[in-house]
N, C-alpha and C positions, 0 to 999 in steps of 0.2 A: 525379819524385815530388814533388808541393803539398804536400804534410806538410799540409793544413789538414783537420785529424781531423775526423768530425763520428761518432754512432751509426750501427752497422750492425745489418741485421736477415736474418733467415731466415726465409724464406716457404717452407713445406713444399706442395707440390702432387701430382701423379703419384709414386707408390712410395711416399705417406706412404699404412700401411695395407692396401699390396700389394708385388709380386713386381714386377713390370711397371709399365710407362710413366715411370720415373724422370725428374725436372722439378721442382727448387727453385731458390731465386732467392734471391741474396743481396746487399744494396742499404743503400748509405751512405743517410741521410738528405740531401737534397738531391744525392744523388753520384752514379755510378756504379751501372749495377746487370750485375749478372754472373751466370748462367743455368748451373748442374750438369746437364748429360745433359738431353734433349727425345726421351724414349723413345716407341715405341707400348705401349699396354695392350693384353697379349694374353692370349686363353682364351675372354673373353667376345665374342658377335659384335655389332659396329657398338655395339664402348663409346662412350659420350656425352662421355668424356673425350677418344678421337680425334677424333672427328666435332666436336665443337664448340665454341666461340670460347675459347682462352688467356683464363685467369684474368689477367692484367697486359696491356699493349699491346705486343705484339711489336716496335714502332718504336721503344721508349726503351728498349730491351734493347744495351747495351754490347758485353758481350762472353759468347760461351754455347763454356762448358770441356765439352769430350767424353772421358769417362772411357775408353771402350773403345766398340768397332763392333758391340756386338749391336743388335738391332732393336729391343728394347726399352728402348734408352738413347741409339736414333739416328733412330727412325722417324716421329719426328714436328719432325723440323729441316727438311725442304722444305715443311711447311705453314706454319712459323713463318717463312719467307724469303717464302712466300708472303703472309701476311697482313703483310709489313712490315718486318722484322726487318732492319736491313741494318750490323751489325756486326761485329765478328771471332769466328771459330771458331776454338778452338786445341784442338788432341790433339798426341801424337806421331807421326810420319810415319809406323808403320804403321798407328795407327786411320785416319787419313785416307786413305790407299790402298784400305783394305779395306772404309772404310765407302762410298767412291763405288760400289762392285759391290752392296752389301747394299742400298744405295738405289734401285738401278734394278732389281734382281733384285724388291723387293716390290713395286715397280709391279703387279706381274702381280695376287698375290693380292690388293691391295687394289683394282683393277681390279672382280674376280672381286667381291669384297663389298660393292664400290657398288651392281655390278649384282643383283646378289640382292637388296638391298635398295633399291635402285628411287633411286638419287641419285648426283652425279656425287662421283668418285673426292677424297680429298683433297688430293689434289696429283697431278701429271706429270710427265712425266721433263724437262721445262722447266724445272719448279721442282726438280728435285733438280740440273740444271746448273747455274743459278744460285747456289743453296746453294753449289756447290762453289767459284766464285769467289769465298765470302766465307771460304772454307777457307785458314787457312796453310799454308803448306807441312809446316810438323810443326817439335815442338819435343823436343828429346831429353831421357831424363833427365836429372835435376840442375841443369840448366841454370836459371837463375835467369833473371827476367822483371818485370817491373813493368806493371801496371793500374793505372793512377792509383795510388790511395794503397795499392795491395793488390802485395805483393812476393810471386812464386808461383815454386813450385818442382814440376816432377812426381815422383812416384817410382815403383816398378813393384808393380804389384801382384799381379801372377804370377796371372793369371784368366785374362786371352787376350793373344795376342800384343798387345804398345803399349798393355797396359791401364795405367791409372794410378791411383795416391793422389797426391791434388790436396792441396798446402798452401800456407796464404793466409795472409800475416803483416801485420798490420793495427794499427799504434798500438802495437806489443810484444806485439802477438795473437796465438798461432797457431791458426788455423783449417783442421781437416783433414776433406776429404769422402773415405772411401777409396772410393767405385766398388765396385765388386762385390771381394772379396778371393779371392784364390787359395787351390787348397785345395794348400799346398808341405806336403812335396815333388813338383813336376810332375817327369810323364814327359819333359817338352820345357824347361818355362821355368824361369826361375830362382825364389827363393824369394821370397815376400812381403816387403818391405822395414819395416822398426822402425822405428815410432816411437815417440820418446821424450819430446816436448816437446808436445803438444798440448793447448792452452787449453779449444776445441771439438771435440767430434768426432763426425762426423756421420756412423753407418756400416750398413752391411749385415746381411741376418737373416736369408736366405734360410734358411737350415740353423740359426735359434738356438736351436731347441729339440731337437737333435739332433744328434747324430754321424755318421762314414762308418765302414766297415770300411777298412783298410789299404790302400794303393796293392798291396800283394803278393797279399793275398786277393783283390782285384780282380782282377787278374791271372789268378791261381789259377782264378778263375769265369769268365774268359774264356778262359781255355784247356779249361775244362772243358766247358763250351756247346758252345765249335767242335767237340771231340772227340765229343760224345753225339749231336751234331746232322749228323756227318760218319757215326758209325756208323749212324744211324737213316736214312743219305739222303734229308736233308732239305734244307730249305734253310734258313740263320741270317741272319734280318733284322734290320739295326742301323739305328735312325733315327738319326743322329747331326747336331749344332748345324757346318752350316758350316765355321766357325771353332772351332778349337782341338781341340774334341771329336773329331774325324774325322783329325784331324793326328795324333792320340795313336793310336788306334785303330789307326791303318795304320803307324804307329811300332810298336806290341805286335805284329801280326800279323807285318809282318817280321821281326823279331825273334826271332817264336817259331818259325815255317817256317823260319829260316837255323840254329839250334840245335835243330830234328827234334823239333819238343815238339809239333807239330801235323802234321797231313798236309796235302797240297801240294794245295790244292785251289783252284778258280779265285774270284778278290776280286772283283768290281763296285766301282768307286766311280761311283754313280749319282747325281750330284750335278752341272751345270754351275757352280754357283755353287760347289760343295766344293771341285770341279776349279783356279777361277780362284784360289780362298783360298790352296791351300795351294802354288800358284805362287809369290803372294806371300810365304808361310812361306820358302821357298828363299831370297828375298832378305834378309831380315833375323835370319842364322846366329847376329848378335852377340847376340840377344835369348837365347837358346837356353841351356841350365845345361850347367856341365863334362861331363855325363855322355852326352847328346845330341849336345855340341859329338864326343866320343870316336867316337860313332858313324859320325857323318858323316867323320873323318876314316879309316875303313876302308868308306866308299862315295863315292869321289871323282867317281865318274863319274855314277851314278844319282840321286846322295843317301840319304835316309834315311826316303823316301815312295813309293819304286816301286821294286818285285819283279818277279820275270818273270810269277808268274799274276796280279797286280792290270791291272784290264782297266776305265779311262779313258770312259764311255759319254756323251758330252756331247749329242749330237744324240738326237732324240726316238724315229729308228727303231732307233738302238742301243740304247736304253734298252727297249724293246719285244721286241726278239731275246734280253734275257738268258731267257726263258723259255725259247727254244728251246735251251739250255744245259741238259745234263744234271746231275742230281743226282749228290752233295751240291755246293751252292756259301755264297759267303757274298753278302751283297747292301750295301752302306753306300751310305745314302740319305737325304735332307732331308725333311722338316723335320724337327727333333731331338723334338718335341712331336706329332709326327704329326696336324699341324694345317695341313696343304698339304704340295705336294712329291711328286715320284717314288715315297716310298717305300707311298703309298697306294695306289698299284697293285698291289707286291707284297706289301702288306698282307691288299689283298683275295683275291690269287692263294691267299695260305700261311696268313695266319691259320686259315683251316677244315681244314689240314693238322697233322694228332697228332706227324706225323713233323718239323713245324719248330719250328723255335725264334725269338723276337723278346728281342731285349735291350735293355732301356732305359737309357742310362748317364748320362743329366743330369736336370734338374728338370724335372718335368708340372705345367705351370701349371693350378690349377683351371677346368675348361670344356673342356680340351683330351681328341681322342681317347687321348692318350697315358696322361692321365690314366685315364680312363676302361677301359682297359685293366689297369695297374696295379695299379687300385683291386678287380680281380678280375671285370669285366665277361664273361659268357658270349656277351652278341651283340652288336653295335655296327654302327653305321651309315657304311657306305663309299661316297661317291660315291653316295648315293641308293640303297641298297639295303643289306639288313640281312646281317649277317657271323657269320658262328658263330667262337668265337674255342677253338679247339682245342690250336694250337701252343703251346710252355712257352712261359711268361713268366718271364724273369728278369732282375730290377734289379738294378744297380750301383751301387755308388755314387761309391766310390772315386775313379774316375773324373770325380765331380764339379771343377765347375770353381768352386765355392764353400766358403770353411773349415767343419767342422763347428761344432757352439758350445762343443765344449772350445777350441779352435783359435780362434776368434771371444773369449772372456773372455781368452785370453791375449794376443791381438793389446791390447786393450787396457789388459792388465795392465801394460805395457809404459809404458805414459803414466800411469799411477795415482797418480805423487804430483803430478802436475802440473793434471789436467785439472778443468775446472771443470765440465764438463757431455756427455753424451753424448746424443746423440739416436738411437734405432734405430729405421732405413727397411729399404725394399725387403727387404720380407720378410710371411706372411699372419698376419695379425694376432695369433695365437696363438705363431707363432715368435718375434714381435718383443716380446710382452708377456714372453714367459717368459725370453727374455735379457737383457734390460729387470730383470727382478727377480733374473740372476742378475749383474749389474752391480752390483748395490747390493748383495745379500745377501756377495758374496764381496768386494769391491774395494770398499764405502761409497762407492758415485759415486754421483753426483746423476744419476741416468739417465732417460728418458720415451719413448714412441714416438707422435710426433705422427698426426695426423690431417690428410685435405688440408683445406688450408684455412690451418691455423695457422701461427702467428708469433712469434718471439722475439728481443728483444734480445741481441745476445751484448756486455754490460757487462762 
């Protein structure tokens, strides 16, 4: 560490303003510059944010810290390796694992949306191998680290597996980006970690104008869908997020089939990419809270992700045969937004079916069919043809993998005599205004929710 201080600054870009494509920059004057999350924006199609040229030069870009392996906090790092980028990637060893599968797996869709719109792809699976050579190997929690003059530490932020709150101690500064935040207590991870000392803080809104019902009433509504939708012989379609969401999911459903609260009916996990995810969940048990940890140690041999009816469909013609499967089943299937993915096939099958059921258990980015579902849509467009949408719709929330905004003002109540400033991202403008006003109205913080584009000294 040079100890020769100079001003730092924060350049707000993707997630200042939205949900999606998270990408800010934080840069000593003459120094270092160090890059939070290079998400894709998703919902809308062929955003001008993916498609075209980084606001900074990719090439004098230091070092870019990966909060967690969603796509849209990861999906735009094989384009920034492509235009240049050739410095270090740091996450903990499971974002880095999980995010090589997430980055070759979207190949496909954004494939799929060059070609619709008539231009070549943003990147290749070339550049998502390269990327991976600028990859560390992973760095654990707590473990302390030095970037030039910036002293980092991860800590967990209980969202998805290896997810992080990034903190940067700069001149007696501390500077915290929390990543998306977990909504603890999880079904699997552990709790959200406290902070207490933070100067900056630069954090999440997804949920800041709003609440979840209880991890139990959650529960409660999913055991109650499987049972209505088992009596009605139907079929129960879960889009669920790859990562984490789908882990939980088939964590409750065992769960509730081995204690007779549900009938024994046959699971899909229709997912190749869900499939490879929660492989990787097996290897990293340590991440896992006391209660989960319990579990797994009375399924030594299965683990705490396969039952005897969950039935594995990774190839295209298995995926296709679940129809020839008699009623009732359940179905768990990609994309969590029902904006690509397997589960749009039996979207198209069952939607127009009274007798099934679709439950949505995470966030519907505005633009998305999932959205559009949700929002109480009667027809909807599948694959080129228009869908009567019949089956119950029921959301979750609980299951979110985001705090609500009680849960979000106490996260940073917690830093309240210390902090000098809070900034609120990634979140749709309305969320982030109103947690934004409840930062100052309850806790006197100096709070704002930038805009892309903008810039602030952290003095």
């Amino acid at each position: 560490m040079s100890e020769n201080f100079t001003r730092v600054k924060i350049n707000f870009y993707g997630g200042a303003g939205s949900v999606t494509g998270a990408n800010f920059l934080l840069e000593e004057d003459n120094g270092i510059k160090i890059l939070f999350d290079c998400g894709l924006v998703q919902g809308a199609k062929d955003d001008p944010i993916n498609t075209g040229a980084f606001p900074y030069d990719p090439s004098k870009i230091d070092y870019l810290i990966v909060s967690h392996a969603h796509i849209d906090h990861i999906g735009r790092i094989p384009k920034l390796v492509k235009e240049g980028f050739r410095g270090r990637i740091l996450s903990t060893p499971p974002t880095r694992e999980i995010s090589d599968i997430m980055l070759v797996d979207s190949l496909g869709i954004l494939g799929k949306e060059a070609k619709y719109n008539k231009r070549d792809p943003i990147y290749d699976e070339e550049d998502v191998r390269l990327a991976m050579t600028f990859w560390d190997e992973g760095i654990p929690y707590h473990k302390t680290f030095d970037m030039g003059n910036f002293r980092v530490t991860f800590k967990d932020s209980g969202h998805i597996l290896g997810s992080t709150i990034t903190e940067l101690v700069y001149n007696g500064k501390k500077i915290v980006y929390t990543g998306d935040l977990g909504n603890s207590p999880s079904v699997l991870l552990k709790d959200t970690e406290v902070i207490t000392d933070a100067d900056y803080l630069i954090m999440e809104s997804v949920y800041g104008d709003r609440n979840h019902e209880s991890h139990n009433v959650s529960r409660d509504m999913l055991e109650d869908a499987i049972e209505n939708t088992v009596r009605a012989n139907g079929v129960l379609m879960i889009p669920a997020f790859s990562i984490e969401k789908t882990q939980e999911i088939l964590f409750e459903i065992n769960k509730m089939m081995e204690e007779s609260r549900i009938p024994l009916v046959k699971v899909f996990l229709d997912s190749p990419l869900a499939i490879k995810v929660t492989d990787i969940y097996k290897k990293y048990k340590s991440y896992f809270n006391d209660s989960a940890m319990k579990e797994y140690a009375f399924h030594p041999n299965d683990g705490i992700f396969a039952f005897p009816q969950l039935l594995r469909t990774l190839t295209t013609e298995e995926s296709i045969a679940i129809k020839n499967y008699s009623n009732p089943k359940i179905v768990i299937a990609g994309s969590g937004m029902s904006n690509g993915g397997r589960i749009l096939h039996h979207e198209k099958n069952y939607l127009p079916d009274k007798r099934s059921t679709l439950i949505l258990t995470g966030y519907q980015s505005v633009g998305t069919l999932g959205r559009l579902i949700q929002e109480g849509a009667k027809t909807v467009r599948i694959m080129g043809e228009e869908v009567r949408v019949k089956a119950n719709v029921v959301s979750i929330t609980g299951y979110s993998g985001h705090k609500g905004s009680d849960a979000l003002l106490d996260f940073v109540s917690h830093t309240a005599d210390k902090v000098k400033k809070v900034f609120v991202v990634l979140g749709e403008p309305k969320s982030s205004l109103f947690l934004v006003q409840r930062i100052r109205d309850n806790l006197a913080i100096d709070a704002s929710s930038p805009n892309y584009g903008d810039s602030y000294y952290l003095d």
